[in-house]
Structure formats: structure tokens, C-alpha cells
N, CA, C and O atoms as CSV, one atom per row, in Angstrom:
chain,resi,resn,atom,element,x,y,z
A,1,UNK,N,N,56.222,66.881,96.472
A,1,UNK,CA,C,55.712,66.892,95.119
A,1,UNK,C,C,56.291,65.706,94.351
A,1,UNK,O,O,57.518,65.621,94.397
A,2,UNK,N,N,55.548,64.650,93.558
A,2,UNK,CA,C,55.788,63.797,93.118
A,2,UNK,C,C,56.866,64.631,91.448
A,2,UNK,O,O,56.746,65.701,90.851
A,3,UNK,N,N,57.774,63.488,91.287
A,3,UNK,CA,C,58.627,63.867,89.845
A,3,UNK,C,C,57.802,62.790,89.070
A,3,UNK,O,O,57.662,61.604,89.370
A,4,UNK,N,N,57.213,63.572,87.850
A,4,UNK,CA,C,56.611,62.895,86.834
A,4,UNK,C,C,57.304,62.672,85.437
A,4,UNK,O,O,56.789,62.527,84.328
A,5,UNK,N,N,58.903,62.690,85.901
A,5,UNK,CA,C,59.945,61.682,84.963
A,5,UNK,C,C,59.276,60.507,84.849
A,5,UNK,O,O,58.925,59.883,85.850
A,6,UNK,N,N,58.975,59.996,83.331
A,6,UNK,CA,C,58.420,58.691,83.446
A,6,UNK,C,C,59.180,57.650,82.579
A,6,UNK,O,O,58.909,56.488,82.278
A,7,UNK,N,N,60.529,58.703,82.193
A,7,UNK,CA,C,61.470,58.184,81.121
A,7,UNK,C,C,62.232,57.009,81.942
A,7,UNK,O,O,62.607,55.938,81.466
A,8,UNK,N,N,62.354,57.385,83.084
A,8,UNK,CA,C,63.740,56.489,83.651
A,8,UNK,C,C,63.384,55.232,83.740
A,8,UNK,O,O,62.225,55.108,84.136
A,9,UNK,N,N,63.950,54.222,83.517
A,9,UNK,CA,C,64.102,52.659,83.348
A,9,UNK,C,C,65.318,52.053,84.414
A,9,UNK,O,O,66.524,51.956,84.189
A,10,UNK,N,N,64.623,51.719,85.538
A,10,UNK,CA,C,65.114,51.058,86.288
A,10,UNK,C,C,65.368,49.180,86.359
A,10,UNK,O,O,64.348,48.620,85.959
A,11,UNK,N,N,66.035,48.582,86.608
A,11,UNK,CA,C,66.584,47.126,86.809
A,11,UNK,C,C,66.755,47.143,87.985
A,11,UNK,O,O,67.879,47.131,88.487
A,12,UNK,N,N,65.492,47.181,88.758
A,12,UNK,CA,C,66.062,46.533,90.138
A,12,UNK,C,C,65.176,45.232,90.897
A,12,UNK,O,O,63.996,44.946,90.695
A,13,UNK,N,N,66.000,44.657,91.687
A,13,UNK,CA,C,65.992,43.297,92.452
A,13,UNK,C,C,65.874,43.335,93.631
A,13,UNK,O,O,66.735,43.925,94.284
A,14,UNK,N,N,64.759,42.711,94.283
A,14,UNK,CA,C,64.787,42.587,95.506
A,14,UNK,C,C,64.964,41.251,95.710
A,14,UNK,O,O,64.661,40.355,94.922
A,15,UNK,N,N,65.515,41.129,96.903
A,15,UNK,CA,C,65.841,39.846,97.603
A,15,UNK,C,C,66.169,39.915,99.428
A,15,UNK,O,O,66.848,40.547,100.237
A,16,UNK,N,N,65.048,38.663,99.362
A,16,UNK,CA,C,65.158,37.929,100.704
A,16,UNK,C,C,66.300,37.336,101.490
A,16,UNK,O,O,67.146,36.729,100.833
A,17,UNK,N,N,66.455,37.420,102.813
A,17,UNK,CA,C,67.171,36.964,102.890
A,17,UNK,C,C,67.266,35.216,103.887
A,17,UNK,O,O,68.064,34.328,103.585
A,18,UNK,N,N,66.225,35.119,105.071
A,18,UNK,CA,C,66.431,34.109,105.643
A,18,UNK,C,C,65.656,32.872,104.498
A,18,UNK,O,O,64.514,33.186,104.162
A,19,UNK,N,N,66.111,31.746,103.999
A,19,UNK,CA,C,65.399,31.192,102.871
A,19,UNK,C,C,65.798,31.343,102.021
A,19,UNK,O,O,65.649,30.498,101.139
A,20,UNK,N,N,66.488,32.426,101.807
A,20,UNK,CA,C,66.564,32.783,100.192
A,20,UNK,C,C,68.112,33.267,99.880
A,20,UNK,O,O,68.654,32.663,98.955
A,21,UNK,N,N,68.557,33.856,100.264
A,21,UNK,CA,C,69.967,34.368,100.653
A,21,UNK,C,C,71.227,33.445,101.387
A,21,UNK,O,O,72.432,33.472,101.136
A,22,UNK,N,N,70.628,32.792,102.183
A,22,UNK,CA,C,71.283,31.528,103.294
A,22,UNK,C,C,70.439,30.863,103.669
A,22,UNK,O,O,69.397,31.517,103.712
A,23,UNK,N,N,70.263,29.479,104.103
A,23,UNK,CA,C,69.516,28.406,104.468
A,23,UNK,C,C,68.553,29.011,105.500
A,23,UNK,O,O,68.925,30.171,105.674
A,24,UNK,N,N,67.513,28.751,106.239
A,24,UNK,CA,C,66.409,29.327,106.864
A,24,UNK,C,C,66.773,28.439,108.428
A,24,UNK,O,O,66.401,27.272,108.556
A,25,UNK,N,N,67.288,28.934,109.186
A,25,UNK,CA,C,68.159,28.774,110.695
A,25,UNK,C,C,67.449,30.034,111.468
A,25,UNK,O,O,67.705,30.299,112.643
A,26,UNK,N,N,66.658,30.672,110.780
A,26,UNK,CA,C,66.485,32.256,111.820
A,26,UNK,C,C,66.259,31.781,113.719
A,26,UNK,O,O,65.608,30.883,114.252
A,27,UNK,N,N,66.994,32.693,114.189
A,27,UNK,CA,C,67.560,33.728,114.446
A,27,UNK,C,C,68.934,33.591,113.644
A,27,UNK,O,O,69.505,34.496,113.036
A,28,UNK,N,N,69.448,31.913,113.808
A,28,UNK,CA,C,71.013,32.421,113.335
A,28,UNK,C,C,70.582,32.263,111.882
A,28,UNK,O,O,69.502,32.025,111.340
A,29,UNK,N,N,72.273,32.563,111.296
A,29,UNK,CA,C,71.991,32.680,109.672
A,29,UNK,C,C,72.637,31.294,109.283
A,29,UNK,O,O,73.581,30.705,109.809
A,30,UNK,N,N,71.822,30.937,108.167
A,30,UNK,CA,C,72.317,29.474,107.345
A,30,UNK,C,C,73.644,29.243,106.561
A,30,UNK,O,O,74.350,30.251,106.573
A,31,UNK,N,N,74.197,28.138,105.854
A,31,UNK,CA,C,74.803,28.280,104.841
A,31,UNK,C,C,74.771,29.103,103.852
A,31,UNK,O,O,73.719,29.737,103.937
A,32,UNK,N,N,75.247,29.357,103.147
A,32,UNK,CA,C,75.323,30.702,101.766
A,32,UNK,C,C,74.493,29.744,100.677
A,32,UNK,O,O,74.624,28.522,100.751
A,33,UNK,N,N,73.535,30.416,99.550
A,33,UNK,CA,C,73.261,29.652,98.435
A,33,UNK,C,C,74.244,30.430,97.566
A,33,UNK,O,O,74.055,31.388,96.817
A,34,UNK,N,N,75.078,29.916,97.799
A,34,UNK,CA,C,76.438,30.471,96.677
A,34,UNK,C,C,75.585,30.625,94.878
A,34,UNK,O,O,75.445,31.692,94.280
A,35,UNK,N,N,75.302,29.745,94.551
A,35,UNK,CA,C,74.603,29.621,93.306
A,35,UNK,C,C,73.510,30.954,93.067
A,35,UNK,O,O,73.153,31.338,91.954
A,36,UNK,N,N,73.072,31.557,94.375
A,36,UNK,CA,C,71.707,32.941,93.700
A,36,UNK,C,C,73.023,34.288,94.376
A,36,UNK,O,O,72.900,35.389,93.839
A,37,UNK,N,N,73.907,34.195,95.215
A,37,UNK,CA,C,75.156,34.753,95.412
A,37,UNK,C,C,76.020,35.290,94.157
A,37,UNK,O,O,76.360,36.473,94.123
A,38,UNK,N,N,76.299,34.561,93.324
A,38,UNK,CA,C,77.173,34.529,92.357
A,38,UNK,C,C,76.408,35.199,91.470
A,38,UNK,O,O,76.909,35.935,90.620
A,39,UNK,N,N,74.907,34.970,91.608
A,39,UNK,CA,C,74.114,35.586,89.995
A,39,UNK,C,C,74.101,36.942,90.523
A,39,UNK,O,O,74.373,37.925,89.834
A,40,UNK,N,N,73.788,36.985,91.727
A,40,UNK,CA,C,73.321,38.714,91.822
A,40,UNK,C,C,74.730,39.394,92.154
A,40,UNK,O,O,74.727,40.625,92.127
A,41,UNK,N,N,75.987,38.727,92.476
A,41,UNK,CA,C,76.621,39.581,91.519
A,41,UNK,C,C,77.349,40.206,90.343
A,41,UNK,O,O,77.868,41.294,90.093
A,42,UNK,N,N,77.140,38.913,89.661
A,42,UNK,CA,C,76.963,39.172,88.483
A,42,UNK,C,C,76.096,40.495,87.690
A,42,UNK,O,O,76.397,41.267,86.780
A,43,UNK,N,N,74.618,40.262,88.732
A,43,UNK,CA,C,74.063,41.244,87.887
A,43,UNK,C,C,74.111,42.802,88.486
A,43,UNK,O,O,73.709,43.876,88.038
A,44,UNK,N,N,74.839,42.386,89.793
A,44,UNK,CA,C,74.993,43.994,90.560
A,44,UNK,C,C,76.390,44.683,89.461
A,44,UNK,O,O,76.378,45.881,89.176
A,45,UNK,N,N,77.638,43.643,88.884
A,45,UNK,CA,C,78.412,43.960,88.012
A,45,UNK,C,C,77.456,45.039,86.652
A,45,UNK,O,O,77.731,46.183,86.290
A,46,UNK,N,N,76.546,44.307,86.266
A,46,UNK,CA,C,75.625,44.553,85.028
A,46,UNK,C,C,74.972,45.792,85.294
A,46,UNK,O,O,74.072,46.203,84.561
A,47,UNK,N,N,75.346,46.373,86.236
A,47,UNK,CA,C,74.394,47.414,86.717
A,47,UNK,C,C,73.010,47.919,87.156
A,47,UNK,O,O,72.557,49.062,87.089
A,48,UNK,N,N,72.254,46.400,87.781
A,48,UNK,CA,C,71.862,46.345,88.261
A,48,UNK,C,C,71.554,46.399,89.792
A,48,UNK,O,O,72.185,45.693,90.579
A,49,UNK,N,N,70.406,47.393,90.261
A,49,UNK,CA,C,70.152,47.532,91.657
A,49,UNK,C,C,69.890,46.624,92.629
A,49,UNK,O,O,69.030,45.764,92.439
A,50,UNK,N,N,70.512,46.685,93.658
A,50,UNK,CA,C,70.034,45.539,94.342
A,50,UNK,C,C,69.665,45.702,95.970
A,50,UNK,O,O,70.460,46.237,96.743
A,51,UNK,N,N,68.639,45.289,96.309
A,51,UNK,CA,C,67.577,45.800,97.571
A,51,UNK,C,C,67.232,44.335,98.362
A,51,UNK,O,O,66.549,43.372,98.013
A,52,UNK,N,N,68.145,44.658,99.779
A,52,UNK,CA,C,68.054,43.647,100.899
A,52,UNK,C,C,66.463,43.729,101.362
A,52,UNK,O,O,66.071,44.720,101.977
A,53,UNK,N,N,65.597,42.676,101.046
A,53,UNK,CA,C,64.117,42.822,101.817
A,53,UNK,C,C,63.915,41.655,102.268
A,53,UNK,O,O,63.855,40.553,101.722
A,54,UNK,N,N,63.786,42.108,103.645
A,54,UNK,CA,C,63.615,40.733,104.687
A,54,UNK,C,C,63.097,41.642,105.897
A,54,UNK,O,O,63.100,42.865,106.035
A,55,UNK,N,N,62.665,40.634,106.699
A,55,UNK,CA,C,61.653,40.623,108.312
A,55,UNK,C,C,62.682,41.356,108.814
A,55,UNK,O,O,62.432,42.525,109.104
A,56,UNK,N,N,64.172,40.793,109.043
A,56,UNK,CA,C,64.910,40.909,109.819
A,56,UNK,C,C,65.282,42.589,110.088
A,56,UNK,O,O,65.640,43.285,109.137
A,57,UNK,N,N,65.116,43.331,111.916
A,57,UNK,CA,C,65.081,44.430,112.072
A,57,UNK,C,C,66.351,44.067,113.392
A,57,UNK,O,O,66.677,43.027,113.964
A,58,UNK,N,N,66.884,45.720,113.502
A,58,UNK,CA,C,67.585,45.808,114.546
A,58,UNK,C,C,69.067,45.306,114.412
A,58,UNK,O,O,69.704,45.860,113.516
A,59,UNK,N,N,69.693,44.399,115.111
A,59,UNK,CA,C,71.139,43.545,115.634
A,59,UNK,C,C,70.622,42.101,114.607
A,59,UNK,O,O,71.620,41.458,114.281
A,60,UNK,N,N,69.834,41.738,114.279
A,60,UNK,CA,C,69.680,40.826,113.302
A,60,UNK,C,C,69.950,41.037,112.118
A,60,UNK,O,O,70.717,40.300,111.497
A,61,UNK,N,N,69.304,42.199,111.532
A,61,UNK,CA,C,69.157,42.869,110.600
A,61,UNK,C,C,70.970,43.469,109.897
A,61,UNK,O,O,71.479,43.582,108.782
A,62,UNK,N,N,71.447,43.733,111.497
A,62,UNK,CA,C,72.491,44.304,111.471
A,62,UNK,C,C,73.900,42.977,110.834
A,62,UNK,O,O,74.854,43.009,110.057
A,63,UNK,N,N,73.363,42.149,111.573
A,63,UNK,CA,C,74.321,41.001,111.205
A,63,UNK,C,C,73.682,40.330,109.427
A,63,UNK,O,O,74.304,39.503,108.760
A,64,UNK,N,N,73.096,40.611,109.249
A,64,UNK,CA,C,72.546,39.915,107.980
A,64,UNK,C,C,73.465,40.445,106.801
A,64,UNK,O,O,74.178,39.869,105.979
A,65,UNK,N,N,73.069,42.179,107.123
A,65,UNK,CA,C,73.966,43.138,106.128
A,65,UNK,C,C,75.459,42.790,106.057
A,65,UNK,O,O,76.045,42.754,104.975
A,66,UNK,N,N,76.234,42.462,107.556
A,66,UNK,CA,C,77.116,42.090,107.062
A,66,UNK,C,C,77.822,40.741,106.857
A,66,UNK,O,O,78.933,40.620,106.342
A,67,UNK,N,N,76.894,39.535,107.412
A,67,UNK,CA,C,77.324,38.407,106.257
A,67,UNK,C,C,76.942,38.829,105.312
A,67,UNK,O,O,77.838,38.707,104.476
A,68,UNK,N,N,76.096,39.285,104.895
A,68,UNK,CA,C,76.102,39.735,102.738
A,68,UNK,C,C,77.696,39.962,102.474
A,68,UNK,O,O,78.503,39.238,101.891
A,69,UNK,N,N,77.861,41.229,103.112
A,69,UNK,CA,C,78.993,41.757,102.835
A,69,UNK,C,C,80.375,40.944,102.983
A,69,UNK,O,O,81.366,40.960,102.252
A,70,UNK,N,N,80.117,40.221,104.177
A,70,UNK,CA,C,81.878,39.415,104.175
A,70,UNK,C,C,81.134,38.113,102.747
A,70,UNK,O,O,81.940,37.246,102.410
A,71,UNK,N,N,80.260,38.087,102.313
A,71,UNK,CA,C,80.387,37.280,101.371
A,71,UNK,C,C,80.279,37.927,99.883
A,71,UNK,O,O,80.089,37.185,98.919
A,72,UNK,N,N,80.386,39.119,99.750
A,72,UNK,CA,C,81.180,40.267,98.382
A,72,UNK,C,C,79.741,41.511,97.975
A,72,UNK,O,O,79.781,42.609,97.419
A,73,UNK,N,N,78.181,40.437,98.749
A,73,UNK,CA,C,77.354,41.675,98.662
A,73,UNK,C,C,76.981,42.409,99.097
A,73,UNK,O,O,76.751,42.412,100.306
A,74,UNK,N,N,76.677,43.660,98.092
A,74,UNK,CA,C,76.288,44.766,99.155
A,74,UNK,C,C,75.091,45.282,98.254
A,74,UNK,O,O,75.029,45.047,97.048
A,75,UNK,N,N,74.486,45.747,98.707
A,75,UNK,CA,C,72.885,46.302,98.694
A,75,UNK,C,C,73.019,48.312,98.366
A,75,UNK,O,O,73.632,49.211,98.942
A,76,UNK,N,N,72.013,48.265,97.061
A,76,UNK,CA,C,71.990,49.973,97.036
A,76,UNK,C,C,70.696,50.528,97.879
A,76,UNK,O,O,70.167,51.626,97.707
A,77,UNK,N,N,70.206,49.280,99.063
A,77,UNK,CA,C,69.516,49.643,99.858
A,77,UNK,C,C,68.506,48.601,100.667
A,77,UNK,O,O,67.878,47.637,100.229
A,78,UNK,N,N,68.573,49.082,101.845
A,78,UNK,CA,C,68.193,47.630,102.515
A,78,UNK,C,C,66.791,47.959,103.225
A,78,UNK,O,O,66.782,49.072,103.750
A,79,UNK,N,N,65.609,47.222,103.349
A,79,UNK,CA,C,64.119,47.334,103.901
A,79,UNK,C,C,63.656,48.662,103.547
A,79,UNK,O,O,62.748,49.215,104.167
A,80,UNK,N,N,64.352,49.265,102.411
A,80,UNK,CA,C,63.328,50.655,101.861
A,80,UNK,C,C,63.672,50.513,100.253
A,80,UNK,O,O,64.358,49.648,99.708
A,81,UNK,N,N,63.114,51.418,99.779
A,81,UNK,CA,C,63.005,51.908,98.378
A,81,UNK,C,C,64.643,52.510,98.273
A,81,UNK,O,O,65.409,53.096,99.039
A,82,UNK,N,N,64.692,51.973,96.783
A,82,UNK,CA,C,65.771,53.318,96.444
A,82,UNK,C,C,65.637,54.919,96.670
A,82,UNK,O,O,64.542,55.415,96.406
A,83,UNK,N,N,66.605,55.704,97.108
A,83,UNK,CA,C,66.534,57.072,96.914
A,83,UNK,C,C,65.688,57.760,95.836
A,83,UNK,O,O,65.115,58.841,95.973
A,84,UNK,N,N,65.690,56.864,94.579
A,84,UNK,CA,C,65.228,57.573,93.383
A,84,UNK,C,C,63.847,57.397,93.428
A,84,UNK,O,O,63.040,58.281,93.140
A,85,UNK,N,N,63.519,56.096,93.839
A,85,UNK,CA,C,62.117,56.082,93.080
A,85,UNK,C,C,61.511,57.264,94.309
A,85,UNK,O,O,60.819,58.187,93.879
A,86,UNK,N,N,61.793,57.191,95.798
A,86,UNK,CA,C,61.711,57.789,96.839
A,86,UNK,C,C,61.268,59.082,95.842
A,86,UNK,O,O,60.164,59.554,95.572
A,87,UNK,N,N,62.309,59.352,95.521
A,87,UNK,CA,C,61.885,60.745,94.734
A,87,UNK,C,C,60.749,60.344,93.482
A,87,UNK,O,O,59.531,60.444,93.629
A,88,UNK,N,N,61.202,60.029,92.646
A,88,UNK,CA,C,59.954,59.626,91.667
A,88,UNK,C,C,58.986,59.334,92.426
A,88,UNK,O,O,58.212,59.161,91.484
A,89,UNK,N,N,58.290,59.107,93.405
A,89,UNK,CA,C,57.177,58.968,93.651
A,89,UNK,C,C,56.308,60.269,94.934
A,89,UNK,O,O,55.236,60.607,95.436
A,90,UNK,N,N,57.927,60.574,94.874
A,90,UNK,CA,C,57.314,61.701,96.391
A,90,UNK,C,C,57.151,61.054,97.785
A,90,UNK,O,O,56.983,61.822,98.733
A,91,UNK,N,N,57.191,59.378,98.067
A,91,UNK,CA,C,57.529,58.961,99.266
A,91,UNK,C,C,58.478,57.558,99.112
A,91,UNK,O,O,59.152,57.148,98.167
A,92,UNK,N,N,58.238,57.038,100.402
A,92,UNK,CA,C,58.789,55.441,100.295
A,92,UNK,C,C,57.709,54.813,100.916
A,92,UNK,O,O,57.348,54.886,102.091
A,93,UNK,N,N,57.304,54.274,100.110
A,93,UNK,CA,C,55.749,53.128,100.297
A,93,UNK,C,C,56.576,51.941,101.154
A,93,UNK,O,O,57.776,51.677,101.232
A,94,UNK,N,N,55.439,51.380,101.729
A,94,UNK,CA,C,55.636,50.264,102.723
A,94,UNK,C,C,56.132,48.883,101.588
A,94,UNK,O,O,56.945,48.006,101.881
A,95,UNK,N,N,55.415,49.006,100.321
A,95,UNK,CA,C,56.198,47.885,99.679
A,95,UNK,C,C,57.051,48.138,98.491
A,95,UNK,O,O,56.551,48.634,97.481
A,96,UNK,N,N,58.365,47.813,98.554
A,96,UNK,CA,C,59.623,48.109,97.777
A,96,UNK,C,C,59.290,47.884,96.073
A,96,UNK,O,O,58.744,47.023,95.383
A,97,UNK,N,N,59.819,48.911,95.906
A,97,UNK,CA,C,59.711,48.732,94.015
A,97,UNK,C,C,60.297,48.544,93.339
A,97,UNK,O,O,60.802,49.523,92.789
A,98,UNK,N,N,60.702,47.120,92.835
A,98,UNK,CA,C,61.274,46.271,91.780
A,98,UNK,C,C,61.059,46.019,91.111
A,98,UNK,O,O,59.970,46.449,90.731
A,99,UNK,N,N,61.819,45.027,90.158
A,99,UNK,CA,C,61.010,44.559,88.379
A,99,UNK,C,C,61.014,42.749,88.712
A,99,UNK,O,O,60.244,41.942,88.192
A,100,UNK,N,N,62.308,42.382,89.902
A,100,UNK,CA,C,61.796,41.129,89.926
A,100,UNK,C,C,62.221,40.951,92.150
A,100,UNK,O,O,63.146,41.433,92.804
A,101,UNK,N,N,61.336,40.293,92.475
A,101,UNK,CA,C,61.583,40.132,93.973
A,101,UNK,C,C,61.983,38.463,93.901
A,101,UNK,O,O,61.373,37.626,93.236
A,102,UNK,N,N,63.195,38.211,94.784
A,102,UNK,CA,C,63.457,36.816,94.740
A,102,UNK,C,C,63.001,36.188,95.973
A,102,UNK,O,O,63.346,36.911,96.908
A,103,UNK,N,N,62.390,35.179,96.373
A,103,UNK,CA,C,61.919,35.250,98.278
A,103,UNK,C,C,61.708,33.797,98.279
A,103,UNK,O,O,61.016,33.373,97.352
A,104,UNK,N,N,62.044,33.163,98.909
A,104,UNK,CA,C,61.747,31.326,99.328
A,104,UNK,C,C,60.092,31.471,99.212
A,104,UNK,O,O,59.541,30.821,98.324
A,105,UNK,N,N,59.338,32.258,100.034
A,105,UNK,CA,C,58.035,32.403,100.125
A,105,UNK,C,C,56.645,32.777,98.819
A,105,UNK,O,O,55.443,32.972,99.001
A,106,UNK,N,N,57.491,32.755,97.496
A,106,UNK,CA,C,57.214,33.684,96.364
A,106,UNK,C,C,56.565,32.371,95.652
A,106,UNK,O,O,57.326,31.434,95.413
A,107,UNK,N,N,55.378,32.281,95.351
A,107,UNK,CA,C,54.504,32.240,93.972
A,107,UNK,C,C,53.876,33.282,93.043
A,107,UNK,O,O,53.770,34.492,93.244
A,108,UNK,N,N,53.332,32.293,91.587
A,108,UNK,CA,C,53.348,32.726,90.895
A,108,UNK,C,C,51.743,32.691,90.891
A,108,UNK,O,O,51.119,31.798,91.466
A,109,UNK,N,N,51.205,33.612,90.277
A,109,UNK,CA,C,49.630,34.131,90.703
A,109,UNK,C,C,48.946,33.250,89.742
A,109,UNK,O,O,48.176,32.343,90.059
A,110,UNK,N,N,49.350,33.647,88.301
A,110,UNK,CA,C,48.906,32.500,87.513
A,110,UNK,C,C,48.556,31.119,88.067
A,110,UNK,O,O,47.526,30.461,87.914
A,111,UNK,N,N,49.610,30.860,88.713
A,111,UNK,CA,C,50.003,29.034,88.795
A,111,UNK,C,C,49.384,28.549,90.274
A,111,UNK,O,O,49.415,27.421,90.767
A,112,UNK,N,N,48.754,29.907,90.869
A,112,UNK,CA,C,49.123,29.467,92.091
A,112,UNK,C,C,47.381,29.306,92.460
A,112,UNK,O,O,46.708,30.305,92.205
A,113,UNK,N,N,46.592,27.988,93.095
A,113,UNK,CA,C,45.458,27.854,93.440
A,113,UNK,C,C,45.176,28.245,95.344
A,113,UNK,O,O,45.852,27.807,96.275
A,114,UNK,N,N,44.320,28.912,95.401
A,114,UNK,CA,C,44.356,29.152,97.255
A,114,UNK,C,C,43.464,28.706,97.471
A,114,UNK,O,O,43.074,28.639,98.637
């Protein structure tokens, strides 16, 4: 049964990681972009959510989580939805629900001609 709380106000962030997180080397992992590092945690300080979304599955996946971590981040959830919205919505949809997604691969719809 879906929760039709419609009060709650979430701040959350998704972010990429090969490209966007560390230089784009996949399989291995790149240098750190210390500079989008430092903001998100800044804003994980601010109390903001923050959601690992990337390709990467398995022993890749596995090593990704923890270079985040030996470099101070950590994720309130990685290739799924938060617990909450999980609940606010009654499942976990195939695409993650944020207010802003950060991704090397990301345009802007406005701006963007195909």
C-alpha cells in the first residue's frame, strides 16, 4: 500500500560514479575529483541524502563503495531508492528519486538539441 504522506521534503543527490566521482579508467577507478568530493560532503554534513548511482554491479561495484569510503564518503544508499521513498511510494522503481542527479553523461533538456 502506497503512504500518501505528501508533507515530507526530501534533499536528495544522486551521483555517478565512473566520470563523475573519479576520472573515467573503467574497469579500474580514476583519480578523485576532490573538488565535487568536498561539496558532497559538505552537503552530506547539511543533511543531505546521498545515493551512489552508477553501471557498476558485483566486485566492481564492491570496490567503488569502498574507494568512496577510504576517501570520507559514504552513501544513505547505493543503485536503489532510499528506504523512505521505498515506502512513500510502495516500491523501488528502476529509476532513483532525487531533486538533483550529478553524472559526466547529464544534459540539460532545455539546452540540449538531438
Amino acid at each position: 500500500m502506497m503512504n500518501t504522506n505528501t508533507a515530507i521534503n526530501y534533499n536528495i543527490i544522486a551521483v555517478d560514479f565512473d566520470g563523475t566521482l573519479c576520472a573515467e579508467c573503467f574497469p579500474y577507478i580514476g583519480e578523485p575529483n576532490l573538488p565535487l568530493i568536498c561539496a558532497l560532503l559538505e552537503q552530506k554534513k547539511l543533511g543531505k541524502k546521498l545515493i551512489l548511482w552508477t553501471c557498476r554491479c558485483g566486485d566492481r561495484l564492491s570496490e567503488a563503495v569502498e574507494w568512496c569510503a577510504d576517501q570520507g564518503l559514504t552513501f544513505d544508499a547505493v543503485n536503489e531508492n532510499l528506504p523512505e521513498i521505498i515506502d512513500l511510494y510502495g516500491s523501488d522503481s528502476r529509476k532513483i528519486t532525487a531533486d538533483l542527479y550529478i553524472d559526466d553523461k547529464s544534459a540539460l533538456p532545455a539546452l540540449t538539441a538531438i
